[in-house]
C-alpha positions, 0 to 999 in steps of 0.5 A: 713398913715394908723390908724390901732387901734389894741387891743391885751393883750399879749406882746410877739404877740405885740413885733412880729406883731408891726414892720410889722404893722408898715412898711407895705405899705398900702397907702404908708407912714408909718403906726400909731398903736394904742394899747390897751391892755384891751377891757374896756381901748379900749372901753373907747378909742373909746368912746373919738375919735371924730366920725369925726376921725375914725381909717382906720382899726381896728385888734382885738384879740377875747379872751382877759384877759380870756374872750372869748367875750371881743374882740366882746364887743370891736368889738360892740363899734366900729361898733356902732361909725363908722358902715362900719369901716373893722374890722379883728381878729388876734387870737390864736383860728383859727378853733374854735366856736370864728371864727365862731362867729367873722364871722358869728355872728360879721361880721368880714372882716377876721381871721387871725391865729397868727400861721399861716406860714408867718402869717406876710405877710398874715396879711399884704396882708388881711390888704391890701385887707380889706382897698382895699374893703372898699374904693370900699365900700365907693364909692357904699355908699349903701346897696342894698338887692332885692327891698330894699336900703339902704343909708347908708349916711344918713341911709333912707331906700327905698322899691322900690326907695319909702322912708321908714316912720312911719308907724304910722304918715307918714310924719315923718321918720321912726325912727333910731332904727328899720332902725338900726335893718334892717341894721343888718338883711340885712348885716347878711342875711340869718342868723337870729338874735336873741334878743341877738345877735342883742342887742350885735351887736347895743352895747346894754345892753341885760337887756335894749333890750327884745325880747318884744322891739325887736318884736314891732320894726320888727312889725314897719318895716313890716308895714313901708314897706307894706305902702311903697308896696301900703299898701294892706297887700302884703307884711305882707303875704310875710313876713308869707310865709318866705320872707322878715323879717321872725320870726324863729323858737323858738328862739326869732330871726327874718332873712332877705330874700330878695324878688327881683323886 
């Protein structure tokens, strides 16, 4: 039996996607769904699953109630309970600036048109491949960018199979929150990331995460890194001539770029 938690605030979509969602054969047993009708009652849902229990997929309408962004705050509580957790949109806005975003900015595993023709046997093919690709995910367990790695386990992070520290007292591990901003440079790569955007995607609230905390932490990372290099500076330079973690432009937002072994 498949847990697909599914967040959608109009009836008429539930009463016509809740038999297919249900009877689809995804591990071979019926399917339980879990429906939530508001992003605040879904985050809230989240909030009280034990993390030991995750959902096997969850499906999200972006716009709910009105608000272009609801479905991405939900989308945000769910990455940061259960981060490799497949995450698909089924929307009214296909071909729009929320597809866009879902894809590029929120890593969404798919966007699925509710209008679509035989939009219920698509869902259920993208549901089918969504859960294939992540049990492929889950026996790799890694995420691997050039010379970086990243377990993702017990999230250490390696620059050439050598282990990431704090920079400042190399016989403590480097802290949780700039291996967290890492990892969603390294999964959104080459995009760049603003202050916004990352504090969005870590469910952070932006008025608690400034570009100031942002920029210290990426100033961590590139020294944790260059130490892990031999420390000589190498790839500080890197990292000023557009590889590794780049600042770009004037807006406040850093990318990853990946330098191969």
């Amino acid at each position: 039996m498949a847990v697909i938690f599914w967040v959608e605030d109009q009836m008429h979509w539930i009463k016509k996607f809740s038999q297919v969602l249900t009877e689809a054969d995804l591990d071979g047993s019926e399917n339980e769904l879990r429906i939530h009708h508001f992003a605040e009652a879904a985050k809230q849902a989240i909030a009280q699953t034990d993390a030991r229990e995750p959902p096997d997929i969850a499906l999200l309408d972006a716009r709910l109630n009105g608000n272009d962004q609801a479905g991405f705050s939900v989308s945000a509580a769910l990455r940061r309970k259960w981060p490799d957790l497949p995450i698909l949109y089924l929307s009214e806005h296909s071909g729009t600036d929320i597809e866009r975003d879902a894809l590029e900015t929120h890593s969404a595993a798919d966007f699925i048109s509710k209008q679509q023709r035989n939009a219920e046997q698509v869902l259920c093919w993208r549901l089918k491949a969504s859960l294939r690709h992540q049990q492929t995910d889950n026996q790799l367990n890694e995420l691997i960018s050039g010379c970086l790695r990243i377990d993702l386990d017990n999230w250490n992070i390696y620059w050439n199979d050598v282990r990431l520290m704090n920079p400042a007292n190399t016989r403590r591990a480097l802290a949780p929150m700039p291996r967290k901003l890492l990892r969603e440079l390294v999964e959104c790569s080459p995009r760049p990331l603003s202050t916004l955007q990352m504090a969005e995607r870590l469910d952070i609230d932006p008025e608690r995460f400034s570009y100031a905390a942002y920029r210290q932490h990426i100033r961590t990372l590139r020294r944790s890194i260059d130490a892990a290099d031999g420390g000589k500076g190498d790839f500080l330079e890197r990292c000023k001539a557009g590889e590794g973690i780049v600042t770009f432009g004037d807006e406040q937002a850093y990318c990853w770029r990946a330098i191969e072994p």
